[in-house]
Steps between C-alpha positions, in 0.01 A plus 500: 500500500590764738403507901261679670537723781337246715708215460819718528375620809412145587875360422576803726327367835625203388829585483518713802365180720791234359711800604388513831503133514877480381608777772290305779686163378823698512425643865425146657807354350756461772832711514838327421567478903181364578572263229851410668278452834277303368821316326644496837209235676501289233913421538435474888203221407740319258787545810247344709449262278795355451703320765840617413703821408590280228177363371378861500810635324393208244157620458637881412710348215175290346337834540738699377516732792823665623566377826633885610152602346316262677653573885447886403114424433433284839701772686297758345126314584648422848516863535256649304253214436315557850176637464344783725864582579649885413772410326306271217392809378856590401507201208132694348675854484701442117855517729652231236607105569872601578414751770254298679743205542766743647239613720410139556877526739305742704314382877152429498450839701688714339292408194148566662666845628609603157153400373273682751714841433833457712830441363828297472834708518352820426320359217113497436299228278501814226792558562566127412269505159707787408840375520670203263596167629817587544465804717253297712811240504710755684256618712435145646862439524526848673214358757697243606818649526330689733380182727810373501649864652224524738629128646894739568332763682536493896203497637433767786555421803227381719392692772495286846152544625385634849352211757139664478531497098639142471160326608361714257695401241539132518192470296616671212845375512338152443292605238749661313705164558192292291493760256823466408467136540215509264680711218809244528289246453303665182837542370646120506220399311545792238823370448375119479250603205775668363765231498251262401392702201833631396697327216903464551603871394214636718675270817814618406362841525333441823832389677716736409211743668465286815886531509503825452247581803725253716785677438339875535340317831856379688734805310231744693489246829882444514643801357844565522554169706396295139725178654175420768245502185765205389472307788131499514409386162822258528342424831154491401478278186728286644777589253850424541768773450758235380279443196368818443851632471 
């Protein structure tokens, strides 16, 4: 018994609505980096959770969740995971789970920036999408190298400022003190999330950087005379030369 026009046109409509159905389902299903966001809370819960680095380190291995995994995801939903920010729009564009935990290294501000148009070392968001993980690798790595030269350079000399100018001034001076007070400040507890998320390669990591921006900081402060930057870290950490010898 063969079908009439109307029920193939029926099957049709039919057809065409599951279709639409199944591309609407596939729409509202999250991308993998909102998944690894998403991923992300749930590990700093659990961390929460538990009382120990150990007891948490336990629950990863019941779970069978990577413990490098697992510190990439909270770092990533620390980052990413705050609503009505710029930057969470980065982990909805497609840019891939690798790339947004490298970008998960960058400041909180730098991120917005790159997400409402600007850009980090030269480099756009689409600029970003385009390129591979490890092309966005070298370009972070580049970006810091570049920190770390901007802590060498002299800075200018300061011009001395007239009598009538310096009540003028005094204001500003101060202001620009707290501001910089302020940005120190946002930056010792940017590195307290990070050591406290970090597992042992990613603290290894971080202190060869930290000794790499002390030693950029005294070469550029004590340069050529390098025998005062010995005395004041012997003479500042209490260390004795005898033993360091």
């Amino acid at each position: 018994m063969g079908i009439n026009k109307s029920n193939r046109s029926g099957i049709a409509s039919q057809v065409d609505v599951l279709r639409e159905k199944i591309l609407d389902a596939v729409l509202l299903l999250p991308t993998p980096t909102e998944t690894l966001v998403h991923r992300g809370k749930e590990m700093l819960a659990l961390k929460e959770a538990t009382k120990t680095n150990e007891e948490f380190a336990k629950a990863l291995s019941v779970g069978g969740i990577k413990k490098r995994e697992a510190y990439n995801a909270m770092r990533v939903a620390l980052v990413f995971g705050v609503t009505n920010t710029p930057r969470a729009a980065i982990a909805k564009t497609g840019i891939g789970k690798t790339k947004l935990i490298l970008l998960a290294r960058l400041d909180e501000v730098t991120l917005d920036l790159l997400a409402s148009g600007g850009a980090y070392n030269d480099h756009t968001l689409d600029d970003i999408l385009r390129m591979s993980a490890r092309e966005l690798q070298r370009v972070i790595q580049s970006g810091e190298d570049i920190i770390c030269e901007r802590t060498l350079t002299n800075k200018e000399d300061i011009p001395s400022l007239s009598v009538e100018d310096e009540s003028d001034k005094e204001t500003e001076i101060k202001q620009s003190g707290k501001n910089e007070e302020n940005k120190k400040q946002y930056c010792r507890e940017l590195l307290k999330v990070a050591l406290r998320y970090s597992d042992e390669s990613e603290l290894t990591a971080i202190t060869k950087f930290i000794e790499h921006m002390i030693a950029c900081a005294l070469a550029g402060k004590y340069s050529p005379g390098l025998n005062a930057a010995s005395y004041e870290v012997y003479n500042k950490f209490a260390i004795s030369r005898r033993a360091a010898k």
